[in-house]
C-alpha positions, 0 to 999 in steps of 0.5 A: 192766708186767710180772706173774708171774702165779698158777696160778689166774691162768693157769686164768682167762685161758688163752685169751688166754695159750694165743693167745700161746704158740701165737703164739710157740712155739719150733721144739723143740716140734715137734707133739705133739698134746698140747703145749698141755694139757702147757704148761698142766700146767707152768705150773700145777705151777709148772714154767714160769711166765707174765708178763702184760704189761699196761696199766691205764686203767680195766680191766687190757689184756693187751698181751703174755706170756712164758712162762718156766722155768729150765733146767739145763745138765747138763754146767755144771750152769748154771742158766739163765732161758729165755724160753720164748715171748714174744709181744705182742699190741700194740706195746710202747715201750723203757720196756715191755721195761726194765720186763719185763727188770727182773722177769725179772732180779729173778726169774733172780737168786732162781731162782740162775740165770746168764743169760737165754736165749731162742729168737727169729727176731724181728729186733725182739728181737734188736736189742733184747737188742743193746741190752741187752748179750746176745749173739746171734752163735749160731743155733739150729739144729733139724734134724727127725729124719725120717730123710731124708739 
């Protein structure tokens, strides 16, 4: 099951989430010093939001998080729904990842956004939005800018 969780929710269990983003943080990051307490102001500000991938037996198991927030192409003006990290801390099952991809679809569709895109170099993920109909064909390429020719 996946939850969109509430500010207050991400403040309560920012050391798990926090575990996970830095876990799973895109290469457009880079290293400021400051990022997490900036990721933090975002995600609870409502700028980017965090997905609880959970199980209940008899207390809730955190099993996973998606950090997510919607971006603009300026060019298009796209609207588009970025994964912005995801990061499991348990293996997961194809019923977890259609449960997820339906929520965060719902989700996308009422942000008026085009597409879910992501950032991965996780060849799991990569087959699995295969198999969801997502193309992969592209690369990301991230070059540092440290003047270096």
């Amino acid at each position: 099951m996946l939850l969109k969780l509430l500010p207050d929710q991400v403040a309560k269990y920012w050391h798990d989430v926090s575990l996970a983003i830095e876990r799973s943080l895109p290469p457009v990051v880079g290293e400021h010093p400051d990022k997490m307490n900036r990721i933090l102001e975002r995600l609870l500000t409502g700028e980017m939001q965090c997905w609880a991938a959970y199980r209940k037996n008899e207390e809730i198991q955190f099993i996973g998080f998606v950090v997510t927030t919607v971006t603009t192409d300026y060019c298009s003006m796209t609207r588009n729904l970025l994964l912005y990290c995801i990061c499991g801390f348990e293996k997961t099952n194809l019923q977890d990842w259609k449960e997820g991809y339906i929520a965060l679809v719902k989700y996308g569709h009422a942000m008026q956004c085009n597409r879910i895109v992501a950032y991965t170099k996780q060849e799991n993920l990569i087959n699995l939005a295969k198999r969801m109909g997502g193309e992969v064909d592209y690369r990301f390429i991230s070059v540092p800018l440290d003047g270096s020719v």
